[in-house]
C-alpha positions in Angstrom: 54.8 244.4 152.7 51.4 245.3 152.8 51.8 248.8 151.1 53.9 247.5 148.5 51.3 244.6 147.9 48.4 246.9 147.8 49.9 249.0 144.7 51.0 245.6 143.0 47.1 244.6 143.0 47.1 247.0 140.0 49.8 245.5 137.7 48.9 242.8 135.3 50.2 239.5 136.1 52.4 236.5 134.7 52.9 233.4 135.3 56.0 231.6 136.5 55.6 229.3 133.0 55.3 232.6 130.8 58.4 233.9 132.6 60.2 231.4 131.0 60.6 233.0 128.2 62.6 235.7 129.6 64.5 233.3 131.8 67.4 235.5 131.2 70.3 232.8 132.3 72.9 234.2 130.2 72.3 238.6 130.8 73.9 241.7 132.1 73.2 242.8 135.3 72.7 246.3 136.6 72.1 247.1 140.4 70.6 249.8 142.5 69.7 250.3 146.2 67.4 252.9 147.9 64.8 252.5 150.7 61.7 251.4 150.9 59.5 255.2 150.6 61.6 255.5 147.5 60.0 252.3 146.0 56.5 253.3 147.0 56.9 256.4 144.6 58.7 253.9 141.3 56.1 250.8 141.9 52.9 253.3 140.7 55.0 254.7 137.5 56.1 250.8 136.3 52.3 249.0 136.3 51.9 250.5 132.6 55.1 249.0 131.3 55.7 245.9 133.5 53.8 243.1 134.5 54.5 241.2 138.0 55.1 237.4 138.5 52.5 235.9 140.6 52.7 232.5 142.1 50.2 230.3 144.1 47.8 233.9 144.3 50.9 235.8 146.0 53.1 238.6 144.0 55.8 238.3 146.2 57.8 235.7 146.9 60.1 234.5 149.7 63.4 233.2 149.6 66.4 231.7 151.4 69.8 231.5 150.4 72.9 229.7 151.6 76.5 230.9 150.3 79.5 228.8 150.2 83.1 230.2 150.0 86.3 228.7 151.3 87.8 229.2 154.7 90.2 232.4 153.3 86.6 233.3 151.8 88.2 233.3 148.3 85.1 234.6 145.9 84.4 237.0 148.6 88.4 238.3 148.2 87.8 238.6 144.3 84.6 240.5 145.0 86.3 242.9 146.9 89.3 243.4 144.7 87.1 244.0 141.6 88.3 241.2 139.8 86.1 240.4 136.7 85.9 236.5 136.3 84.0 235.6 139.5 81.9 233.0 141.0 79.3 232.7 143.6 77.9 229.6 145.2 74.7 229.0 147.1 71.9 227.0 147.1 68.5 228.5 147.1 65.1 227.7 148.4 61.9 229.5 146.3 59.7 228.9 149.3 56.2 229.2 148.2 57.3 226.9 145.3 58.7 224.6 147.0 61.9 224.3 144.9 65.4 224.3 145.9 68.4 224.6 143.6 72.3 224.3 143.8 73.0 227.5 142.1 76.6 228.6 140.2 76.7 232.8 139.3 79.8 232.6 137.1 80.6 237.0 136.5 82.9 237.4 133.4 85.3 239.9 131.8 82.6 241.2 129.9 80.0 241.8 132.4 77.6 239.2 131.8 76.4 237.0 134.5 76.2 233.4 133.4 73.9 231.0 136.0 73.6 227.3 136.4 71.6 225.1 138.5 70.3 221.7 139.3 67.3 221.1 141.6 68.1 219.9 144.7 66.2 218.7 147.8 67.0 221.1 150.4 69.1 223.7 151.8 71.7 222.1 153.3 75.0 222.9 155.5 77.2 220.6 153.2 77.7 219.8 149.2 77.1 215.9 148.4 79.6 214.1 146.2 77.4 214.8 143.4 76.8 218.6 144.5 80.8 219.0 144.7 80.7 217.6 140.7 78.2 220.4 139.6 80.5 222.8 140.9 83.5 221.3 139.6 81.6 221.1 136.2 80.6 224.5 135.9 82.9 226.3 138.1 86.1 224.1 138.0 88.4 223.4 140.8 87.4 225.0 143.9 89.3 224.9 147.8 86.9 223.0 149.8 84.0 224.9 150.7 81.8 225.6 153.5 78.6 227.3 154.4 79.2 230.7 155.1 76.2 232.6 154.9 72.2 232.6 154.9 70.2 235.5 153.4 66.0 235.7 153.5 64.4 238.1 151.7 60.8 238.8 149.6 61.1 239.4 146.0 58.8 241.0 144.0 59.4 240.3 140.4 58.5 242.6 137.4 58.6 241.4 133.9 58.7 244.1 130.8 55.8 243.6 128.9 58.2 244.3 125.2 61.9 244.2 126.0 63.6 241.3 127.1 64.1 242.2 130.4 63.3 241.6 133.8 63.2 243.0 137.2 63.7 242.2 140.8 62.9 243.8 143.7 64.3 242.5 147.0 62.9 243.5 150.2 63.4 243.0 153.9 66.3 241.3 154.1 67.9 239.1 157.1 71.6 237.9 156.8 72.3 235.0 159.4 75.9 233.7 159.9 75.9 229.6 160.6 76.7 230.4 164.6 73.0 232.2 165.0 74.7 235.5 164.1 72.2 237.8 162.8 72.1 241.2 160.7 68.5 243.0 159.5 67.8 245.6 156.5 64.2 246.0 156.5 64.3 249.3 155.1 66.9 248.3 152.0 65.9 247.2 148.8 68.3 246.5 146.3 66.8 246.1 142.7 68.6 244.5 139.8 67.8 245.0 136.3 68.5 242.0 134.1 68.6 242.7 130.1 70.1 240.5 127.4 71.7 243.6 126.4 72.3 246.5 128.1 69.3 249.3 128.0 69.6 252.9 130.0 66.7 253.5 128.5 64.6 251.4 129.7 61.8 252.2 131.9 62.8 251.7 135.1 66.6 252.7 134.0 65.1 256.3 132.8 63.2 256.1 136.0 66.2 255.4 138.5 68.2 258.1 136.6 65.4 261.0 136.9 65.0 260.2 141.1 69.0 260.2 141.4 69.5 256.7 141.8 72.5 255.7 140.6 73.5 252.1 139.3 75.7 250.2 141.7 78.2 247.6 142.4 76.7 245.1 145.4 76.5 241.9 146.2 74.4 240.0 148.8 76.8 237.5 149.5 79.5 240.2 150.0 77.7 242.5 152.4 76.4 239.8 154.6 79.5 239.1 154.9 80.8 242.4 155.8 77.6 242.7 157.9 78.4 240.0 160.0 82.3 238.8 159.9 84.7 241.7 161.8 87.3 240.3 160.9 87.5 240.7 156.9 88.8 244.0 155.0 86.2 245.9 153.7 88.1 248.8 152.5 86.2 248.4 149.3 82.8 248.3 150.7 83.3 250.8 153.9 81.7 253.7 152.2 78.8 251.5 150.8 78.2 250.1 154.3 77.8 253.9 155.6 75.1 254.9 153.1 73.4 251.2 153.4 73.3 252.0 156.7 71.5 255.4 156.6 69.3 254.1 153.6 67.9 251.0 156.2 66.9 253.6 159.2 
């Protein structure tokens, strides 16, 4: 990352306790991919209008992700299907901060995302009797569920300096199946735009729109799985794969 982290030297930073503001828990999400050239030419135009979340010196951060889904790989199913009142399940490690959370990404009719999450000690292949009543708190009823996927990946995070809105750029990323199973997109980013209410105009938005690049339905969770289960439909997500898959030469 040492391109992207050389052009970042020249945003102004922000805390991880000022970023609190703009937790954005409760938001719409929008979503774009593209490759990692592309991102060299948008990180220049965004230092006037963003700032970038620094932590412990570094303004990128790395992550690791574990998704659960039951054995039919129900939420993955819904995905698939478009269906609008979704869940997601994973617990996630902030590495350099040494934090790990259960986290719940409930998807509504109305296209907000709603997250929950309680701090946990590790990442772990298994949900603990108090784990299992988080979920069943937030998320109801669910089959029993079981590890399905990791995901590592940096994140650089931007944070608008006036609107309510935040930023995140996700770079390199590795999908590993439980068995050792492995998939790499080094040359995919997939940026997410999170507002409290839904701005095309905003900087990057206007941005995105003037280099071609079009908003779009993905999910991590969803194409690692695709990435690395051959037995699954992906009807829904064949065309996607294709262009990932020319984006991440």
């Amino acid at each position: 990352m040492e391109r992207e982290l050389k052009i970042l030297q020249g945003f102004d930073s922000i805390s991880l306790e000022e970023m609190d503001e703009v937790a954005l828990l409760d938001r719409h999400d929008t979503k774009y991919i593209f490759n990692r050239d592309e991102l060299l030419m948008l990180l220049p135009r965004l230092k006037s209008d963003y700032k970038v979340l620094e932590v412990l010196g570094k303004r990128a951060s790395a992550y690791t992700s574990l998704y659960f889904d039951s054995d039919k790989l129900d939420f993955y199913s819904l995905h698939q299907r478009g269906k609008k009142n979704r869940v997601k399940i994973r617990m996630r490690q902030y590495v350099d901060s040494a934090l790990t959370f259960l986290e719940i990404k409930l998807k509504n009719n109305k296209g907000r995302t709603v997250k929950s999450r309680i701090e946990i000690k590790d990442v772990e292949e298994f949900l603990s009797h108090d784990n299992l009543l988080f979920v069943q708190d937030n998320a109801g009823p669910q089959e029993e569920l079981q590890p399905q996927v990791y995901n590592e990946f940096n994140r650089i995070t931007l944070v608008h300096k006036k609107a309510k809105e935040r930023l995140t750029l996700d770079i390199g990323l590795i999908f590993r199946a439980p068995n050792g199973a492995e998939k790499q997109l080094t040359e995919l980013v997939i940026a997410e735009l999170k507002q409290d209410e839904v701005n095309r105009y905003s900087t990057f938005a206007k941005l995105a729109k003037k280099r071609m690049i079009r908003p779009e339905r993905i999910s991590k969770y969803c194409l690692g799985i695709a990435l690395l289960k051959s037995d699954v439909k992906k009807n829904h997500i064949k065309e996607k794969l294709l262009r990932i898959a020319k984006i991440s030469k």
